[in-house]
C-alpha positions in Angstrom: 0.0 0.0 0.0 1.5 3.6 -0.7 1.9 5.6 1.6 -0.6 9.1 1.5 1.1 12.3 1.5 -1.4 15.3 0.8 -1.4 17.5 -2.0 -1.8 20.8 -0.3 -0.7 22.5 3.3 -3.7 22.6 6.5 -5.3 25.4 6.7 -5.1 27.5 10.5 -6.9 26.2 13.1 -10.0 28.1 14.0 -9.7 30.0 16.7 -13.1 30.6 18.6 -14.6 32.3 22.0 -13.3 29.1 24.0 -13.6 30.4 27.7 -17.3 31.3 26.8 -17.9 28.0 25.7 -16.0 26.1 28.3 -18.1 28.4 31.3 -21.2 28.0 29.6 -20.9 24.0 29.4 -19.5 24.0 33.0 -22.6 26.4 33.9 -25.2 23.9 32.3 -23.7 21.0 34.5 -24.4 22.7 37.4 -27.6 23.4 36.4 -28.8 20.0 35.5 -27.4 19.3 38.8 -29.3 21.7 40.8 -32.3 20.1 38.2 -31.6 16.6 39.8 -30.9 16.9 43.0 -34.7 17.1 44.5 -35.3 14.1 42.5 -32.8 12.6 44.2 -34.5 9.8 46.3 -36.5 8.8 42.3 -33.3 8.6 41.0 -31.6 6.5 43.6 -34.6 4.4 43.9 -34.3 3.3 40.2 -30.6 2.6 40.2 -29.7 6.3 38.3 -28.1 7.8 41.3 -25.1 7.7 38.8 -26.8 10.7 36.8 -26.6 13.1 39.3 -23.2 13.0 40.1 -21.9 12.4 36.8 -23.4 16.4 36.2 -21.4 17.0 39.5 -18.4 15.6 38.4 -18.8 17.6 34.8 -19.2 20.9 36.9 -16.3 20.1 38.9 -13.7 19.0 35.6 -16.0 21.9 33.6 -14.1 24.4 36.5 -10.8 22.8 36.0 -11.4 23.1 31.8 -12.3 27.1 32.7 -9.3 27.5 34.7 -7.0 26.1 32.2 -8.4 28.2 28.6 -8.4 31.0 30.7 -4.7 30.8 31.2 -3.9 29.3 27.3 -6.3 32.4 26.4 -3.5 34.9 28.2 -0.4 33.0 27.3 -1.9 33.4 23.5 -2.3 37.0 23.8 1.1 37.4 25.8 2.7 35.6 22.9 1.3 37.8 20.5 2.2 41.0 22.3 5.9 39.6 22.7 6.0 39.4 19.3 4.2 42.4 17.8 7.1 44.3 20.2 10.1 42.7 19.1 8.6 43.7 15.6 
């Protein structure tokens, strides 16, 4: 089999509003948390206990995901401003 090699160079990666998107998912797992938790005792009751903290547990790595764009979001824009000054 030969072996692919492409015909043209990849194009930039998009760049988006990533911390918005990061807070807003970690935002909706709290919410559907807050959602579940009166339910609670239905929940446990038919074995989905699991539900509820699985939306915890996304809150709490959905904090962990805001905390980490946030500081790739400022070491982008320090980069840039390192090198629009040595320019």
């Amino acid at each position: 089999m030969a072996k692919w090699t492409p015909k043209h160079e990849a194009p930039e990666p998009l760049e988006g509003p990533v911390v918005a998107t990061i807070t807003g998912g970690t935002i909706l797992w709290f919410v559907l948390f807050l959602v579940q938790l009166p339910f609670y005792s239905w929940f446990d009751e038919n074995g989905h206990a699991w539900w509820v903290w699985t939306c915890l547990a996304g809150g709490g790595l959905g904090l962990i995901g805001v905390w980490y764009v946030r500081r790739r979001d400022a070491a982008i824009k320090r980069a840039g401003a390192d090198r629009a000054a040595s320019a």
